[in-house]
C-alpha positions in Angstrom: 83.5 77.0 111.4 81.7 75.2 114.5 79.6 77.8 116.2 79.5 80.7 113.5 76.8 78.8 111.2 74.1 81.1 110.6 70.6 80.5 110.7 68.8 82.8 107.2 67.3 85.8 109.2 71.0 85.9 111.0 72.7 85.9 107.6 70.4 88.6 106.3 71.1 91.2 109.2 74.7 90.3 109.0 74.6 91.0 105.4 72.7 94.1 106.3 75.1 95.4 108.8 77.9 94.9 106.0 76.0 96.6 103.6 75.3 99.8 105.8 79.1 99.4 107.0 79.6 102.5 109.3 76.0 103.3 109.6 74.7 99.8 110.8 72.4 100.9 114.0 69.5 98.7 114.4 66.9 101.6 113.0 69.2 101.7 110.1 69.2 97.5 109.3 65.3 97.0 110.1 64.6 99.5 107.2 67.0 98.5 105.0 65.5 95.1 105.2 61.7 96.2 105.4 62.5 97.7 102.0 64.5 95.4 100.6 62.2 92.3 101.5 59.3 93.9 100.7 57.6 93.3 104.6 57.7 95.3 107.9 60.3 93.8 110.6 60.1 94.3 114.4 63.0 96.4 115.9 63.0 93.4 118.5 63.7 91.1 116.1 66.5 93.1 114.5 67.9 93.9 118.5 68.2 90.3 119.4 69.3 89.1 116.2 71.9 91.5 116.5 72.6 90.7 120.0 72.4 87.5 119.0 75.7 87.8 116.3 77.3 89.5 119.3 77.2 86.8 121.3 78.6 85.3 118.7 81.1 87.4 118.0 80.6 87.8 114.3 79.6 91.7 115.2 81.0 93.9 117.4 79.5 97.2 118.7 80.4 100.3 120.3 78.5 103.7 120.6 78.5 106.8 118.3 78.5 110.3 119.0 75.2 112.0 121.0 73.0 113.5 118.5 70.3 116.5 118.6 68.3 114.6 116.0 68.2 111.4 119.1 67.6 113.6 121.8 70.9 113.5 122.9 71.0 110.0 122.9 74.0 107.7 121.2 73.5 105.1 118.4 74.7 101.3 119.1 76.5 100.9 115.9 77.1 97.9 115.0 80.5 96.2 112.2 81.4 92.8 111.3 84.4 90.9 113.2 87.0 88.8 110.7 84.9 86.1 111.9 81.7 88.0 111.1 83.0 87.9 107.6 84.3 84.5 107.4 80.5 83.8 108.3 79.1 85.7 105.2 81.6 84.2 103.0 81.2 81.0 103.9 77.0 80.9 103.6 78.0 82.4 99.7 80.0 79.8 99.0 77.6 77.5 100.2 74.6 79.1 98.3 76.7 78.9 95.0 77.1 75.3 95.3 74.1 74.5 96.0 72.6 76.5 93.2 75.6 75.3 90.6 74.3 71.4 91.0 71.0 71.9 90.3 70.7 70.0 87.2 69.7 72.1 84.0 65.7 70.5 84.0 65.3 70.6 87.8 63.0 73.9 87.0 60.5 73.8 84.4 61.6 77.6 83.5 65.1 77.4 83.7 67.5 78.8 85.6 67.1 82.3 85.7 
């Protein structure tokens, strides 16, 4: 997969942006990941990141409905292209090797 390889903070907003599926706006994914990693992100982090897996073209994006709550403005929401996925799958699969080989004593408390 030349050219989809993700770099770790690109793999977690991907993740992210499959995990919030139809409500993956760039509000929605830093705050998702602020809580789940414990630490605050910058929203311009998150936009180029996203922008970023746009460019890509492991996410596509198009523009929701005008809301009260916004102002009247629209959110950018954001879903996963085939490739987007292949992407995800592909870091798993890489992951899981990579943690199958480690030899039984390579951690002095075992794999947890």
């Amino acid at each position: 997969m030349k050219g989809t390889q993700l770099g770790e903070f690109e793999e977690l907003v991907l993740l992210t942006i499959a995990l919030l599926y139809d409500d993956a706006y760039s509000v929605a994914v830093m705050e998702e990941l602020s809580q789940r990693l414990e630490r605050p992100m910058s929203l311009g982090a998150i936009h180029r990141t996203m922008q970023r897996l746009e460019e890509k073209k492991l996410v596509l994006s198009r523009f929701g409905e005008a809301t009260a709550e916004r102002g009247g403005r629209r959110k950018r929401l954001f879903t996963l292209t085939t490739d987007g996925e292949q992407a995800v799958k592909e870091a798993r699969r890489i992951r899981n090797e990579l943690w199958a080989g480690i030899p039984s004593g390579a951690f002095k408390g075992g794999l947890a």
